[in-house]
Structure formats: C-alpha cells, structure tokens
C-alpha positions in Angstrom: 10.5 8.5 -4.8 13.0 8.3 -7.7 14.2 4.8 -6.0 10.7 3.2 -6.2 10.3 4.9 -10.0 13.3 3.0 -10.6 12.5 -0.2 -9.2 9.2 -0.5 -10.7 11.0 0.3 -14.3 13.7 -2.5 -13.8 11.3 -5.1 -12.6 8.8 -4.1 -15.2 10.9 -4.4 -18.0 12.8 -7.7 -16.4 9.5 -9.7 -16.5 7.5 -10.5 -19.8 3.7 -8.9 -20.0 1.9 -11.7 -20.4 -1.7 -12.4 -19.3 -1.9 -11.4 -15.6 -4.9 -11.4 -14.7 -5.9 -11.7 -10.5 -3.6 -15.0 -9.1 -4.4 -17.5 -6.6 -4.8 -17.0 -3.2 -1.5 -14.9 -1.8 0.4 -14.2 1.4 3.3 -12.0 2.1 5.0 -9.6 3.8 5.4 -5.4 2.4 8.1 -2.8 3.1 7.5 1.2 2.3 8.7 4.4 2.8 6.8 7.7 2.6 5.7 10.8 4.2 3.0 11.5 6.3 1.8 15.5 6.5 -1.4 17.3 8.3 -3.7 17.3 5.4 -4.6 21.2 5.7 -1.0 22.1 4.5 1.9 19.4 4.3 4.4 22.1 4.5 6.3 19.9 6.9 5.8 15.9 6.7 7.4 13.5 9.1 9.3 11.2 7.1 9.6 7.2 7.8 9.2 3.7 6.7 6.8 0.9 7.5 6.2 -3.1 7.0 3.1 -4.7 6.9 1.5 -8.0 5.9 -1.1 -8.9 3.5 -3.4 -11.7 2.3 -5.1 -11.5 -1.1 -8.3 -13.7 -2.1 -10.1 -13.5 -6.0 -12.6 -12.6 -5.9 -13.4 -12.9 -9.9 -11.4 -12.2 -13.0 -11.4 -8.4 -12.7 -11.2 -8.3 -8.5 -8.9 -8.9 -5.9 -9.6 -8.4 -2.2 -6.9 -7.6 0.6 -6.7 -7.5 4.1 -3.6 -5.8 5.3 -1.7 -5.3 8.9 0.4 -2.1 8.7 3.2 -0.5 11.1 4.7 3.0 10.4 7.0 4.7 11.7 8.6 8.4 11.1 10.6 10.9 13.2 11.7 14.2 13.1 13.6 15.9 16.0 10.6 16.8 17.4 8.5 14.6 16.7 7.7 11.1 16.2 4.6 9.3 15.3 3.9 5.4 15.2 0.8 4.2 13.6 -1.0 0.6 13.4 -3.2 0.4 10.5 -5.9 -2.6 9.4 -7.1 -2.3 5.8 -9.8 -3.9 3.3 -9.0 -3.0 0.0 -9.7 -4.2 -3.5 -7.1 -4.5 -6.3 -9.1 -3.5 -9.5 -7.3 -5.0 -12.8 -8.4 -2.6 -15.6 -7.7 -5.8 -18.2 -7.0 -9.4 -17.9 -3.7 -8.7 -19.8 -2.4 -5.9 -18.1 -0.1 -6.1 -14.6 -1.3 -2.6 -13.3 -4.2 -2.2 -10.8 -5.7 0.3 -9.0 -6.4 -0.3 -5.4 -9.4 1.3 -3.1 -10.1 0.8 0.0 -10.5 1.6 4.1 -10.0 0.5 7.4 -9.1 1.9 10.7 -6.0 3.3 12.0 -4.1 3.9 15.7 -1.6 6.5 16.7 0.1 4.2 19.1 1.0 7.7 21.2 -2.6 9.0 21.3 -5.4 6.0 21.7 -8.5 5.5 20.1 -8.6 4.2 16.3 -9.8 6.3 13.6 -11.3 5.5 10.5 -8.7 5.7 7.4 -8.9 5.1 3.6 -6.0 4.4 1.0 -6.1 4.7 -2.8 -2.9 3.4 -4.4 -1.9 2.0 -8.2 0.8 -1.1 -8.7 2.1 -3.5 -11.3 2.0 -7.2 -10.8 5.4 -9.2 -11.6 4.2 -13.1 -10.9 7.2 -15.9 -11.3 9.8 -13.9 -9.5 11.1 -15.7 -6.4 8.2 -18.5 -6.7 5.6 -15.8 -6.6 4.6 -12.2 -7.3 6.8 -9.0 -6.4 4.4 -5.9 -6.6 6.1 -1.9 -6.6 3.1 0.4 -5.6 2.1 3.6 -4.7 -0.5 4.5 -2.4 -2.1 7.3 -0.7 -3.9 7.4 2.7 -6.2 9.3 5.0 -5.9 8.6 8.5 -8.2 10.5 11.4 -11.6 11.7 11.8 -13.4 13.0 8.9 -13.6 16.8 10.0 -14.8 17.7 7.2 -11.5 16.3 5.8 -9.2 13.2 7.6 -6.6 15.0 9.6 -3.3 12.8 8.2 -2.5 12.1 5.0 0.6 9.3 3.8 2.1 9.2 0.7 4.0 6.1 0.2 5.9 3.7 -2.3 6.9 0.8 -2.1 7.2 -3.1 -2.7 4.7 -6.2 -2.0 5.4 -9.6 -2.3 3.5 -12.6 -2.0 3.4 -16.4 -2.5 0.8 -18.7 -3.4 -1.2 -20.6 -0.3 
C-alpha cells in the first residue's frame, strides 16, 4: 500500500492540475495488487496481483462509464484462488477541475476453481494524470464484493493500483 501512496504522490505532483474534466473515448490495459479476505473476518487474506483491461465512454461532463475485464490471482501455501471478473462502473468527477473521481459500480465474477458466476460490486477513488505517455495514467484504489449476497457478499478485495489509457 505505501508503494501505490507513493506513486500516486509523485505522479500527482509531476503533472499540472489543470481542468480535467471526463476525456475522450479511452482504452487501456490495468495492473493491481491487493488482498482478498472472507468478508465475516479478514483475519487471513490471500494476497496477489491482477491485470485487466478497460474501455471508458462520456457519458457527459460530470460521468464516465467503464466496462472492465479483470484477472486475479493470489496464493498462499494452502491456498490459491483465481478470479475472472466483468464490471460496469461509472467514474463520478466531483468538479470539472479536479483529477479525482469516485468510481461505483457492479458486475459478475468467476472463481475459476469453483464454477458458476456470482454477482460482485466495486467502489474505488482515483486521480486522472492526462498527457503522460500520449494519454492518461490513473493510481486508484478500489474495493470489491464478490459472491452471493448472504446477507453480505462472501469475498471482499482490497486493491491499488495503476490504469492507463489512450485515446480511440
């Protein structure tokens, strides 16, 4: 966690704040790293990393909405869990001047050593850095519930990590 605080700080303060507002149209490929803990407890997580990719559409000045393809994976010595995850989210940009969003969404989710999909949800918040590398480098941190809602989903995966994306 201190890696992504630290990323985010560099990159923030590498790039002038300048009116960014929701972009163009935006593909690109996202690399994370988090924990992912029975919900009841999380006294022991199993610990990994993932990839996915995204595509982002505006969908006004305020909006942003994703679709997302996600892979995890995590071990332990016991254990080890591989998810596939599909996700529509929405980026929320509290002001056209401001970087940082907040992102809500849901989807469904497979254990690929268990079967049938599950309904799952993330909530996550991000800064926007746009010009970098012809297009936008995004740290975030999300949260998500993956399982059947029971009364609560049985998984949860807190993640950080970094987006990028260019212009289509």
């Amino acid at each position: 966690m201190r890696v992504v605080n630290a990323v985010a700080v560099v990159l923030a303060l590498a790039s002038a704040v300048e009116a960014q507002a929701p972009g163009e149209r935006a593909l690109g490929p996202s690399v994370f790293w988090g924990s992912l803990c029975r919900a009841q407890g999380c006294v022991e997580g199993v610990d990994g990393a993932g990839a996915g990719v995204r595509g982002a559409l505006p969908l006004g000045d305020w909006v942003v909405g994703e679709a997302a393809g996600i892979y995890w994976y995590g071990s332990t010595r016991s254990e080890t869990v591989r998810r596939v995850s599909l996700f529509l989210t929405a980026r929320f940009y509290p002001s056209r001047g401001s970087a940082a969003f907040v992102r809500a969404g849901g989807g469904l989710s497979w254990d690929l050593d268990e079967g049938p999909a599950h309904p799952a949800g993330v909530l996550g918040v991000g800064w926007d850095i746009r010009g970098w590398l012809g297009g936008t480098v995004t740290p975030f941190l999300d949260a998500a519930l993956f399982g059947p809602p029971e009364p609560l989903p049985a998984l949860r995966l807190v993640s950080g990590g970094v987006e990028l994306a260019w212009p289509f």
